[in-house]
C-alpha positions as CSV (number, residue, x, y, z in Angstrom):
1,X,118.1,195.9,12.4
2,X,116.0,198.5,10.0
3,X,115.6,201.6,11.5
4,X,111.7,202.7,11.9
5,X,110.6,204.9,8.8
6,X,109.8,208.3,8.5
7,X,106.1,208.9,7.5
8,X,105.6,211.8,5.7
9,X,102.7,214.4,6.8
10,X,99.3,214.2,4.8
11,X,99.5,215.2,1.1
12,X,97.2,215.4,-1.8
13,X,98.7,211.9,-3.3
14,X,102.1,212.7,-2.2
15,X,102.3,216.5,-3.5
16,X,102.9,219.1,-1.1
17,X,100.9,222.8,-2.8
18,X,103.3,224.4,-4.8
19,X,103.1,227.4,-2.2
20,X,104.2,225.1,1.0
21,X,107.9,225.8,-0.3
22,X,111.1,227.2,0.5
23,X,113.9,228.0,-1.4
24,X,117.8,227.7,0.3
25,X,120.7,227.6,-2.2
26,X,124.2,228.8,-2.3
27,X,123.4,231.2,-5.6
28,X,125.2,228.1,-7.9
29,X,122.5,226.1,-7.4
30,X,119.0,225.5,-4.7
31,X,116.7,223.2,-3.0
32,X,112.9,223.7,-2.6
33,X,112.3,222.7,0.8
34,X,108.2,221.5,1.8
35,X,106.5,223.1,5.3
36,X,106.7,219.5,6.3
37,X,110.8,219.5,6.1
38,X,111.3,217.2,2.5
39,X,113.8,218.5,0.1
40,X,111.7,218.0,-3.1
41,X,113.8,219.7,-5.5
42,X,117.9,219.6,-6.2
43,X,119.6,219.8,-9.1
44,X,123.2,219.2,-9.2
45,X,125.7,220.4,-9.5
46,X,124.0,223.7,-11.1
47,X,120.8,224.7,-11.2
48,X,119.6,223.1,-14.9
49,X,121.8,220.0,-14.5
50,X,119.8,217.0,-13.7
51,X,117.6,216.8,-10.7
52,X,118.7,214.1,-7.9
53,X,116.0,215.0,-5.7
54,X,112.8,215.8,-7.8
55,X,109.4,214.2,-5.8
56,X,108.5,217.6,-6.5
57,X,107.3,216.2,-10.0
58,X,106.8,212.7,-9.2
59,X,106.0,212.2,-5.9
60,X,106.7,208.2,-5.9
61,X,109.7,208.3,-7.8
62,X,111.1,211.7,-8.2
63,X,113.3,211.0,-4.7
64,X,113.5,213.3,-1.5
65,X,114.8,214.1,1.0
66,X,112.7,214.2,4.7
67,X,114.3,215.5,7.9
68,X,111.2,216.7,10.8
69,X,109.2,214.9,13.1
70,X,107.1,212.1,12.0
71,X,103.8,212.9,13.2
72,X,103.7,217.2,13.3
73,X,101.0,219.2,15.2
74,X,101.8,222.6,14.1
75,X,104.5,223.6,11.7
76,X,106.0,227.7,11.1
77,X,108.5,228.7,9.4
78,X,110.7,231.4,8.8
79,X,114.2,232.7,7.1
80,X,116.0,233.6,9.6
81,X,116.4,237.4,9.4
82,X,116.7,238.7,6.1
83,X,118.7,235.5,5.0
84,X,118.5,232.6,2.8
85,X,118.4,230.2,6.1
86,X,115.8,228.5,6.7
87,X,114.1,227.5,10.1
88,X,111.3,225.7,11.0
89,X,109.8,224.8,14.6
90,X,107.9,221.5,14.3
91,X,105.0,220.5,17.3
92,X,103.9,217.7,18.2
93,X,102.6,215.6,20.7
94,X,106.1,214.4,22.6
95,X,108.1,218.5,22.0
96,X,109.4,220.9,19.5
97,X,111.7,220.1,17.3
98,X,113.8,223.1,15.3
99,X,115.8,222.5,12.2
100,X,117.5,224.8,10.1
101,X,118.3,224.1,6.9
102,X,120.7,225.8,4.5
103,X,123.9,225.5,1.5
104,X,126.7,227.5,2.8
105,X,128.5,229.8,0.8
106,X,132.2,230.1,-0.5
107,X,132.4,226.6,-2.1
108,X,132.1,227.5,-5.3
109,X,135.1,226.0,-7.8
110,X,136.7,223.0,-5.2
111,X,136.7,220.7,-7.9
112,X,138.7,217.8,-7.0
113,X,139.8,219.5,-3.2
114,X,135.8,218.9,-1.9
115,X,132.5,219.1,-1.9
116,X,131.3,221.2,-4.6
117,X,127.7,221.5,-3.2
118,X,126.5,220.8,0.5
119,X,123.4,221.3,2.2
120,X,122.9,221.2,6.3
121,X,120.3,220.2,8.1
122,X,120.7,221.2,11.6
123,X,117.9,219.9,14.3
124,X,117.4,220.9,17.8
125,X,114.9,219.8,20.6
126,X,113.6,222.9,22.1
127,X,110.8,221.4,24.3
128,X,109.9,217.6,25.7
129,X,111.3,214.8,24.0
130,X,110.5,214.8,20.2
131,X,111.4,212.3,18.0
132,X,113.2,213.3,14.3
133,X,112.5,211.6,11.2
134,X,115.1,210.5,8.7
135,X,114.0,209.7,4.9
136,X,116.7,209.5,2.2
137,X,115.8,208.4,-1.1
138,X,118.2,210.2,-4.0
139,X,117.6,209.8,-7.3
140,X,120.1,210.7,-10.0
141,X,118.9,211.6,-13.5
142,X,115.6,213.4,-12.8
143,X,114.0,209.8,-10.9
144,X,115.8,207.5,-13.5
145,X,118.0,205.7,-11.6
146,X,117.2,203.9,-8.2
147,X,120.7,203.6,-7.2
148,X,123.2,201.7,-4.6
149,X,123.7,203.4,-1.0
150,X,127.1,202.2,0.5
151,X,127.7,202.3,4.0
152,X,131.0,203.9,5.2
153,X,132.0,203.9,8.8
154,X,131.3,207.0,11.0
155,X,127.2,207.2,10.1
156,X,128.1,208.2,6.4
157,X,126.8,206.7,3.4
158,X,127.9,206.8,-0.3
159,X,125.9,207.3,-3.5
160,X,127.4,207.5,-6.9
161,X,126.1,208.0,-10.4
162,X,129.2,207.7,-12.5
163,X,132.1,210.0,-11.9
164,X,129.9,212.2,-9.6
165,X,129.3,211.0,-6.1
166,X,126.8,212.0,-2.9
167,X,127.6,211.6,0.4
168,X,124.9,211.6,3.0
169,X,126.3,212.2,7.0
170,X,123.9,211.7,9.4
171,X,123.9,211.6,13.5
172,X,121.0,209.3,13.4
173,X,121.5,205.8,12.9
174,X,120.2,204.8,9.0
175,X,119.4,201.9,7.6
176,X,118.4,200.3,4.4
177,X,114.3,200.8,4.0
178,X,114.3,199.2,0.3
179,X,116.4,199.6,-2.4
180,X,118.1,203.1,-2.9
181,X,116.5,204.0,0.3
182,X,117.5,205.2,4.1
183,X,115.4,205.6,6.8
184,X,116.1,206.5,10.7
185,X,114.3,207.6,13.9
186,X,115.5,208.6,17.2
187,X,113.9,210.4,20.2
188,X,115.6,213.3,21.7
189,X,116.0,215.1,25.1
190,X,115.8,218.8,25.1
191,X,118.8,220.8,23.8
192,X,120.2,217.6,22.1
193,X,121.0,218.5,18.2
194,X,121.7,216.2,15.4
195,X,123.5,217.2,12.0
196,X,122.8,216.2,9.0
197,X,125.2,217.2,5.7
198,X,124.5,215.9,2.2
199,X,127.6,216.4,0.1
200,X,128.0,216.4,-3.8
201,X,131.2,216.5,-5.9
202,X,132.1,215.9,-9.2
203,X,135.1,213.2,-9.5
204,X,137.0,211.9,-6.9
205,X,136.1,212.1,-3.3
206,X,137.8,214.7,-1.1
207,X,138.1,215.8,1.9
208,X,134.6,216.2,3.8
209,X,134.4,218.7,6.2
210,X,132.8,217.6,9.4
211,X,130.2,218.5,11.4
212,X,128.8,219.2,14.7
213,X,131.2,222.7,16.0
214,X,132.3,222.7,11.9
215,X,128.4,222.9,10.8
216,X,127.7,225.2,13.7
217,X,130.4,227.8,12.0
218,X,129.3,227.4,8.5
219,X,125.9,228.6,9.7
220,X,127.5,231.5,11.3
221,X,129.5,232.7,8.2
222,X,126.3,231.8,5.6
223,X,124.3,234.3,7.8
224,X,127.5,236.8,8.0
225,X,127.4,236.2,4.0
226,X,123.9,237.3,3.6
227,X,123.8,239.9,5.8
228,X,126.6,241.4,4.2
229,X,124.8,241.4,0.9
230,X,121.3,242.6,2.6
231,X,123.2,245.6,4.2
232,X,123.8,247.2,1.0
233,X,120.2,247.3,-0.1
234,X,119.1,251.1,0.5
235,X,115.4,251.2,0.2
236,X,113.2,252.7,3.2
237,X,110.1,252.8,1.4
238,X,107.0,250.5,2.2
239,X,106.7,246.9,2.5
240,X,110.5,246.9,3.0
241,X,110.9,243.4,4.0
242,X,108.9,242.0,1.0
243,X,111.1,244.1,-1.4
244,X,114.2,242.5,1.2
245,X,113.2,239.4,0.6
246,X,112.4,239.5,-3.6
247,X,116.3,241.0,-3.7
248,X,117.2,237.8,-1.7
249,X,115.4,236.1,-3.8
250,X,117.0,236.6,-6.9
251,X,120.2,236.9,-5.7
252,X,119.1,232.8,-4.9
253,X,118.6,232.7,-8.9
254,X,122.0,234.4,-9.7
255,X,124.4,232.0,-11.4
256,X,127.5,233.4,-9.5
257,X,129.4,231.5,-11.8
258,X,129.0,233.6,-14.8
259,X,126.6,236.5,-13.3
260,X,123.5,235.2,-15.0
261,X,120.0,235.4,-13.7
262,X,117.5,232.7,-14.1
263,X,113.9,233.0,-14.8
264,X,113.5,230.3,-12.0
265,X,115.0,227.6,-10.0
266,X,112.4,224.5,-11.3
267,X,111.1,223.3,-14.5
268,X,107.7,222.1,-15.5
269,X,106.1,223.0,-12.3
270,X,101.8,223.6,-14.5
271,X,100.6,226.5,-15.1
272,X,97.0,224.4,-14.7
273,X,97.2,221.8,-12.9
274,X,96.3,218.7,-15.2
275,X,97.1,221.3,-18.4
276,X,100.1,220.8,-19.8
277,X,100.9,224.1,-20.0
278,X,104.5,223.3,-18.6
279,X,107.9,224.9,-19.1
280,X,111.2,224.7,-18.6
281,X,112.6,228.1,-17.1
282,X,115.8,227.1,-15.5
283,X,117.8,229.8,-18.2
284,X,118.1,233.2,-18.5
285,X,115.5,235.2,-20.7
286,X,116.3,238.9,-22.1
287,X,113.0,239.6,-21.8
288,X,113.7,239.4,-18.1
289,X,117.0,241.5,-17.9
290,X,115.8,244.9,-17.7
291,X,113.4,244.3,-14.8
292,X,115.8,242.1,-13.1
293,X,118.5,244.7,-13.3
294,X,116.3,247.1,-12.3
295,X,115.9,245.5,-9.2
296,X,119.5,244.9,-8.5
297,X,120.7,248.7,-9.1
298,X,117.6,250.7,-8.1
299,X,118.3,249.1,-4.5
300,X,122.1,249.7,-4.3
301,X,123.2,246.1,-5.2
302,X,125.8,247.3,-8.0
303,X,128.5,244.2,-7.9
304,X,125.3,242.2,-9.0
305,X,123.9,244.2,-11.5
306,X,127.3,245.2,-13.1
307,X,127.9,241.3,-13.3
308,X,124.3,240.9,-14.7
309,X,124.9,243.3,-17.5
310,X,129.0,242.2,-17.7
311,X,127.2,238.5,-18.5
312,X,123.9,239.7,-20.6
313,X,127.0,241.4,-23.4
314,X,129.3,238.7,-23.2
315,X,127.0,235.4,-23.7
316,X,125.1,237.7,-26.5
317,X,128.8,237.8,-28.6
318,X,127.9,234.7,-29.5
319,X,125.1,235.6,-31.6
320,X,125.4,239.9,-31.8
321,X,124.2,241.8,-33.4
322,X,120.9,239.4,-33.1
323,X,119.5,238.5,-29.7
324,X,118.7,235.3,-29.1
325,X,115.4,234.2,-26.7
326,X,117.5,232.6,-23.9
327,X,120.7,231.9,-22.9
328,X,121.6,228.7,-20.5
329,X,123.6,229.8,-17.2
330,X,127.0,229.9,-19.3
331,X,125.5,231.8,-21.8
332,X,125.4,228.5,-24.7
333,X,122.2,229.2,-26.9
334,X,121.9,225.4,-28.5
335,X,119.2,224.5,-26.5
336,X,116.7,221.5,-27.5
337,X,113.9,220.5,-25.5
338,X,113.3,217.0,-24.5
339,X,110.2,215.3,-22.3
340,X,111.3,213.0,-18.8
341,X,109.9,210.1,-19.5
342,X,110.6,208.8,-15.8
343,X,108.8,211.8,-14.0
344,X,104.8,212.2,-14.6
345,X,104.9,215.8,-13.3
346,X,103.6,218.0,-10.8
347,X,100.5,216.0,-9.4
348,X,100.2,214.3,-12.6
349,X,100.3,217.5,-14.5
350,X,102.5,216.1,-17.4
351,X,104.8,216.8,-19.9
352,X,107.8,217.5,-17.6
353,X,110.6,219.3,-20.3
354,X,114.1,219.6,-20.2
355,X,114.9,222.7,-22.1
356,X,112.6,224.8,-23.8
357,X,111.5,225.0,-27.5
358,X,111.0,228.6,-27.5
359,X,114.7,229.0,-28.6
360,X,114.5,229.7,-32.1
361,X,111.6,232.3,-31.6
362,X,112.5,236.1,-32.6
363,X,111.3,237.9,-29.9
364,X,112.5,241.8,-30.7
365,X,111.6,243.4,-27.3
366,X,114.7,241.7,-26.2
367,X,116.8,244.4,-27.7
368,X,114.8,247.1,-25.9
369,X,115.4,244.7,-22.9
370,X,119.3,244.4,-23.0
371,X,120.1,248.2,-24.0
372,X,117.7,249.6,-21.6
373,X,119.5,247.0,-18.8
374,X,122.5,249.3,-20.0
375,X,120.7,252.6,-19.6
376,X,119.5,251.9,-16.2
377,X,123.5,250.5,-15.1
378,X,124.7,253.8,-16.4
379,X,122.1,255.6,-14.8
380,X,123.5,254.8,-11.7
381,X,126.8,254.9,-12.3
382,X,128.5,252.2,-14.2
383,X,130.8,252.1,-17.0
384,X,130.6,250.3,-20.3
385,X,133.8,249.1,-22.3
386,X,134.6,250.2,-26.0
387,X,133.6,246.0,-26.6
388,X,130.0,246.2,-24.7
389,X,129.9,249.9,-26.3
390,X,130.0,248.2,-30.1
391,X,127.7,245.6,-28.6
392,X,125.1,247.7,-28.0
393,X,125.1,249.7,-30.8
394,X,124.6,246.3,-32.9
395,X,121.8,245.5,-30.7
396,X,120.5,249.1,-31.4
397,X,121.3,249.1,-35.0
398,X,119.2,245.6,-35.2
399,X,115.8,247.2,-33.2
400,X,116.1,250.5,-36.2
401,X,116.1,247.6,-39.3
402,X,114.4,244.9,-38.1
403,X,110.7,246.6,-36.0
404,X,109.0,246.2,-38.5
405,X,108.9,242.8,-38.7
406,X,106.3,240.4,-37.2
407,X,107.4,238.4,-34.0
408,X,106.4,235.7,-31.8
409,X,106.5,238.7,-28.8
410,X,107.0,238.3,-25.4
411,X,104.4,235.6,-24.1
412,X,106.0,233.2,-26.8
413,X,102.4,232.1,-28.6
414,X,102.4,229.6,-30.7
415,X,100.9,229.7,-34.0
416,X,102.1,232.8,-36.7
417,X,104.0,235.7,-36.1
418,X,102.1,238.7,-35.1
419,X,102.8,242.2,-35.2
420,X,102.7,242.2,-31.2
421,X,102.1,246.1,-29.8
422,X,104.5,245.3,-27.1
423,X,107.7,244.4,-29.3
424,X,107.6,247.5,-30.9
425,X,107.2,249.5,-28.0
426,X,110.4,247.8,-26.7
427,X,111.9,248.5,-29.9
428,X,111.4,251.8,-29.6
429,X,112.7,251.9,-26.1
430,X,115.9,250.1,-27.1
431,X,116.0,253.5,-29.6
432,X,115.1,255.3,-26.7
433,X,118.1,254.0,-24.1
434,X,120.7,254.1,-26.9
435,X,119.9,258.0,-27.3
436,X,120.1,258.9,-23.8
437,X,123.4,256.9,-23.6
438,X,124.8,259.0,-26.7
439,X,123.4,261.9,-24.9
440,X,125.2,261.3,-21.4
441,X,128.4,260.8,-22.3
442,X,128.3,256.6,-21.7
443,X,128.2,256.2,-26.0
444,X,130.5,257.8,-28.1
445,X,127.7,257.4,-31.3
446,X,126.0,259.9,-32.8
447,X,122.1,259.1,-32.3
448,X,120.6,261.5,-35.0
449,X,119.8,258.4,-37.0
450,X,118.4,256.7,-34.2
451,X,116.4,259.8,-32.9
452,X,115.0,259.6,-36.7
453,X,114.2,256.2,-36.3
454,X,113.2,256.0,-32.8
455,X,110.4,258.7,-33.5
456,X,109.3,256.9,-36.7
457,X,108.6,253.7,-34.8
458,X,106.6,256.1,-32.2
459,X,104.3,257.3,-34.2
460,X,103.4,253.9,-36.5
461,X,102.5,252.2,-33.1
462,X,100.2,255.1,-32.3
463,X,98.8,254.9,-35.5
464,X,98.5,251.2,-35.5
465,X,98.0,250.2,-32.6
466,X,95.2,251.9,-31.2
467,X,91.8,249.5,-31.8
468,X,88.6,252.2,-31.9
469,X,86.3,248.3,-31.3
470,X,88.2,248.2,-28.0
471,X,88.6,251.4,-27.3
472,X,92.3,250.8,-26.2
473,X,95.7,249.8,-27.8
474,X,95.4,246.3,-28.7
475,X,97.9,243.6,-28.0
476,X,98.8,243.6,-31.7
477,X,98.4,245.3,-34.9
478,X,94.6,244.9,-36.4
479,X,93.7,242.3,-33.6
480,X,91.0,242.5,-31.0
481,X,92.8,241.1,-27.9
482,X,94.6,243.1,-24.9
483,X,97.6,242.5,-23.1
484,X,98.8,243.7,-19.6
485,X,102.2,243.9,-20.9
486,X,101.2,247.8,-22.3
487,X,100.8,248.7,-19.1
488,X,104.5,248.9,-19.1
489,X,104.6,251.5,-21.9
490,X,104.5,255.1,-18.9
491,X,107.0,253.1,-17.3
492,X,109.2,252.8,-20.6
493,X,109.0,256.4,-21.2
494,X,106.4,255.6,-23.9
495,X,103.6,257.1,-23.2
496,X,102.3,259.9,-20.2
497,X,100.2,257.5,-17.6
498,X,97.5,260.5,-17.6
499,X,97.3,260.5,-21.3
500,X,93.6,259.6,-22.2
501,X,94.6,256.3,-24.5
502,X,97.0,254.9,-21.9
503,X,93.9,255.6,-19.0
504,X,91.1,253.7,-21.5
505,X,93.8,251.1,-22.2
506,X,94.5,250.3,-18.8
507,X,90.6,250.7,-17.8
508,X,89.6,247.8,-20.8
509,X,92.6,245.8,-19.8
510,X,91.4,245.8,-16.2
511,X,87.7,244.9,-16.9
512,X,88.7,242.3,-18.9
513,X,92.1,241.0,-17.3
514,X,91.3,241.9,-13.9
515,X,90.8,239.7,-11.0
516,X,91.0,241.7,-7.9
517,X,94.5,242.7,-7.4
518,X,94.8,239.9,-10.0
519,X,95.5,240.2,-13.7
520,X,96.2,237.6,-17.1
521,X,98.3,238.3,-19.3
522,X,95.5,237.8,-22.2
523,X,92.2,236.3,-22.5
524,X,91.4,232.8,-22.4
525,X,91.8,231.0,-26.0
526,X,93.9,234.1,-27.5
527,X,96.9,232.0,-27.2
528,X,95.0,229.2,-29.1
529,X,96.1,227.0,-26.3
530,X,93.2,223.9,-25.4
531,X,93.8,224.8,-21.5
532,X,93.4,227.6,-19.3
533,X,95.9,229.6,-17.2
534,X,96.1,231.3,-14.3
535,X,96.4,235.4,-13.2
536,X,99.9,235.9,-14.4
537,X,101.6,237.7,-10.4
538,X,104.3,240.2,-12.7
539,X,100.7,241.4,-14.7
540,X,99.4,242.7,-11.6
541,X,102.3,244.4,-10.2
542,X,102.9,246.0,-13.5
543,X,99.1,247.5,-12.8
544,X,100.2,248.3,-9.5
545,X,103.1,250.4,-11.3
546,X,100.7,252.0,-13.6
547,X,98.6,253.2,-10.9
548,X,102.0,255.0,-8.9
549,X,103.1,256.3,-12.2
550,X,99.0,257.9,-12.6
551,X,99.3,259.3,-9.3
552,X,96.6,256.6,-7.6
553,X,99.5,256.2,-5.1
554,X,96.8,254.7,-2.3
555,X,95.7,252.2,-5.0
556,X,98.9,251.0,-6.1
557,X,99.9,250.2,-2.1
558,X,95.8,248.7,-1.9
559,X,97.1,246.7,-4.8
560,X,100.2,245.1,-3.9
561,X,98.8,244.7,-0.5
562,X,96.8,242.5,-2.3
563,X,98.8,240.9,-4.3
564,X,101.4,239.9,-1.3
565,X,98.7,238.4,0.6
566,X,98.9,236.1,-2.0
567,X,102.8,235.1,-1.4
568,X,103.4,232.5,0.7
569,X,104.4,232.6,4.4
570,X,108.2,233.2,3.2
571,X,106.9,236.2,1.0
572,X,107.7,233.8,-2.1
573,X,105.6,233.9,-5.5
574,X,105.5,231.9,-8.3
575,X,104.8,232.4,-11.7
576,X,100.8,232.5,-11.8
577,X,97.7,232.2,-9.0
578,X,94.9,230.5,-9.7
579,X,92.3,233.0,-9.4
580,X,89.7,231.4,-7.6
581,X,91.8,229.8,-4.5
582,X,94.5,231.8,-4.5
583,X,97.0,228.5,-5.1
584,X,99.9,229.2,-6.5
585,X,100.8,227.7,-9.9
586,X,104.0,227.7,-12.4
587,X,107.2,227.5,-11.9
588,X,109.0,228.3,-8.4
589,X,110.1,230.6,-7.4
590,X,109.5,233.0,-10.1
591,X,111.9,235.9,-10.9
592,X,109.4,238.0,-12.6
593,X,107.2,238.2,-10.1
594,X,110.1,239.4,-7.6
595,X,111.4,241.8,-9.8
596,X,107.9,242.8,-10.7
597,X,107.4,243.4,-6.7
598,X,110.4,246.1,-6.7
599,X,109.4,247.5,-9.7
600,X,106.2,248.5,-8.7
601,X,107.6,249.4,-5.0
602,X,110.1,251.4,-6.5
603,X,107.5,253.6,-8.6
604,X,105.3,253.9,-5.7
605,X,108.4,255.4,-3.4
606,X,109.5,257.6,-6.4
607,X,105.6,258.6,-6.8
608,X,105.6,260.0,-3.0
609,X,109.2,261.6,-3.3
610,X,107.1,263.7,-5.9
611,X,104.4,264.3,-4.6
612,X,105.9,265.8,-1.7
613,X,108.1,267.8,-3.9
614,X,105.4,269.3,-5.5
615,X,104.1,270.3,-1.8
């Protein structure tokens, strides 16, 4: 006898908004979870390994899987805590439902003993008699393969996709709905629970932990796990929990394999919807690495950063004393990117990539990036080898020969290289870092040639980049188009936030760039791009940040107000906004915009500690 089917709540053609998710993992790899309870998004067994869950980008045939109640009244959400647990409360007509949904820690490496990978679902009825709702559709290879489901005895069933294998334990009653499909329903009493624990290992099958008291303990010591890690976060500042909860966050997009941070746990998730303007961000960029340091360190969470920056020097070997654009999670740079043919993307927002083409790109802030990381790890504290000490130096030595050259700069445009404003400035802050590192005692290298250097680079970008049309340092030598990015440059050390060309800059760039608490990155059609974006979240932070650094301390706090309004109910952002609804667009969820959030939290805290020094 089939089981009845789980109906899934109303969607716009299947897609859940980008916002309406949630974000569990076990820091090796996660699961975006929808308000309605469907896993949308898992990648296994790491997080840029093929998707076997992925209706996030093709709602018919990208595979999910739904646990909830199969016709909801009210839905809310939280984490529970400051963890990455998730719980939801479902309503409806017959009771409340509760499930909490998580991937506990500590199985990291059990190749061959276990599981590899396991996510929990947990459900209880708190009130009446609600039903719960059971759809189970995996499918391996990004939606490519609709594959066999094998029954075993105890409620379990078995998928496999060649050596790898998926097993699915459930305290409903499942049966086949179609091919490559399960489906359940059952009506509970209040305080009766149900467990369910999807499994995923590479090789042969071992031994499966079980689950009711078993599942009830793993909860228990996930939570224990993160609070551990939350306890060490020293920040009493405002908006607290937001700041909590971006440090959660990408601890979520730590690789704790290797130490690696990623840009983001999804790929091709539009930028506009209907665009194209879709991206592959499941890697680690240098451009990122300073800022996600940053907001490792600045907060207390040393093992992280130090593992970070231990990662950043050793996947770089490969290529030192040049810097490539991105490294994957294990730090391998050959990295091609492909289209899914069998997914049509987010709400028909195609290409969907695997990879990213922006590999062979010289972007030269990223040497400004990785020896500033350094600065700020020493800074507070940490040590660098004689190995990462060379390392660095190279990475220095390249920023003094190679400024001068033309990039494609940090937004990765296409078209020709530029001289972008911004890559010089990092250039010059790489300079800057490996100085003060001389200076302090961490590098044994004597910086007068770099101090020469570093202060030639200084004043050709004041020379050159200033634009007297736009009254404002332009995004790039002898062009006419601005970029938020500069608004980094007090923050860098670059420039005084009270000197008059860094107050017109940021006054042009918020006229033009500004949407509210908003900002782009750059104008519409700079990037030569036939679609639009949205307000790029990190952009406005990084105003935010200005504003502290200026002194407009009651702005800055109006501004990231603001700007978190925009987050979702779990404090989550992506990559972009669209700036007339407010929707959240790009990849999810983004670590730019998290670290961006501490960032600018951190300047405003350091900005009051100041003021009321100067008292």
């Amino acid at each position: 006898m089939t089981a009845p089917g789980a109906t899934l709540p109303l969607r716009d053609r299947g897609y859940a908004p980008i916002g309406d998710y949630a974000l569990i993992g076990d820091t090796m790899t996660g699961a975006l979870i929808a308000r309605d309870g469907a896993l949308d998004w898992l990648c296994l067994p790491n997080f840029d390994n093929a998707a076997w869950f992925a209706a996030l980008l093709d709602s018919e045939r990208g595979g999910r899987f739904f646990v909830g109640a199969p016709a909801p009244d009210r839905i809310e959400r939280c984490y529970i805590g400051h963890s990455a647990v998730l719980r939801t409360r479902v309503s409806s007509d017959d009771g409340v439902l509760q499930v909490t949904d998580f991937m506990p820690m500590g199985l990291h490496g059990t190749r061959g003993l276990g599981p590899t990978r396991r996510v929990l679902r947990l459900v209880e009825a708190l009130e009446g008699s609600p039903r719960v709702a059971v759809s189970f559709s995996p499918r391996p290879g990004y939606g490519a393969q609709v594959p066999d489901i094998v029954g075993l005895k105890g409620g379990a069933w078995r998928v496999a996709d060649g050596r790898d294998w998926m097993l699915l334990q459930s305290d409903v009653a499942l049966a086949p709905s179609g091919q490559g499909t399960l489906t359940g329903q059952e009506r509970l009493r209040k305080g009766e629970t149900r467990h369910f624990c999807l499994s995923y290992c590479q090789g042969a099958p071992g031994v499966v932990p079980p689950m009711g008291a078993a599942s009830r303990r793993e909860l228990a010591a996930t939570l224990e796990w993160w609070g551990d890690f939350v306890d060490q976060i020293d920040y009493d500042g405002p908006f607290r929990a937001a700041l909590i909860r971006s440090v959660v966050t990408l601890r979520l997009l730590t690789f704790s394999m290797s130490g690696a941070v990623l840009a983001a746990a999804t790929t091709s998730l539009p930028e506009a919807i209907g665009g194209g303007r879709n991206w592959d961000y499941r890697f680690c960029w240098l451009r990122d690495a300073s800022f996600m340091l940053n907001a490792f360190v600045a907060v207390g969470c040393m093992d992280e950063g130090a593992a970070f920056l231990r990662w950043l020097l050793y996947a770089t070997q490969l290529t030192s004393p040049r810097l490539n654009t991105f490294y994957t999670v294990f730090g391998r740079v050959d990295i091609t990117q492909h289209k899914i043919q069998s997914l049509e993307g987010y709400r028909g927002s195609g290409p969907v990539h695997r990879g990213n083409a922006a590999q062979p790109q010289l972007q030269l802030d990223a040497y400004g990036s990785i020896v500033g990381a350094a600065r700020t790890f020493a800074k507070h504290g940490g040590t660098l080898s004689r190995s990462e000490a060379r390392r660095l130096k190279g990475y220095a030595d390249t920023a003094a020969r190679e400024w001068s050259l033309p990039d494609d700069g940090l937004w990765e445009m296409p078209g020709p290289r530029c001289h972008n404003t911004y890559s010089k400035v990092m250039c010059w802050a790489a300079l800057d870092a490996f100085c003060e590192l001389c200076r302090s005692g961490s590098l044994t290298d004597d910086p007068a040639q770099h101090v020469q250097e570093r202060d030639a680079i200084r004043e050709n970008i004041l020379a050159r980049a200033w634009n007297p049309r736009l009254g404002a340092f332009s995004g790039a030598y002898g062009q006419d188009w601005l970029d938020a990015s500069l608004l980094l440059m007090p923050r860098l050390g670059f420039i005084d936030a009270n000197d008059p060309r860094m107050i017109a800059t940021y006054e042009a760039i918020e006229r033009q760039l500004g949407h509210g608490a908003q900002m782009r990155r750059y104008a519409d059609g700079v990037d030569g791009m036939p679609s639009t974006e949205g307000t790029f979240t990190a952009c406005g932070f990084w105003a935010a940040d200005y504003l502290a650094r200026r002194g407009d301390i009651d702005a800055a706090e109006a501004r990231i107000a603001a700007l978190l309004d925009r987050a979702n109910d779990l404090s989550l952002m992506s990559e972009e906004l669209d700036p007339e609804t407010g929707a959240q667009l790009g990849n999810f969820p983004q670590g730019f915009s998290h670290a961006g959030l501490v960032g600018a939290l951190l300047a405003v805290s350091d900005a009051r500690a100041a003021r009321k020094e100067s008292r």
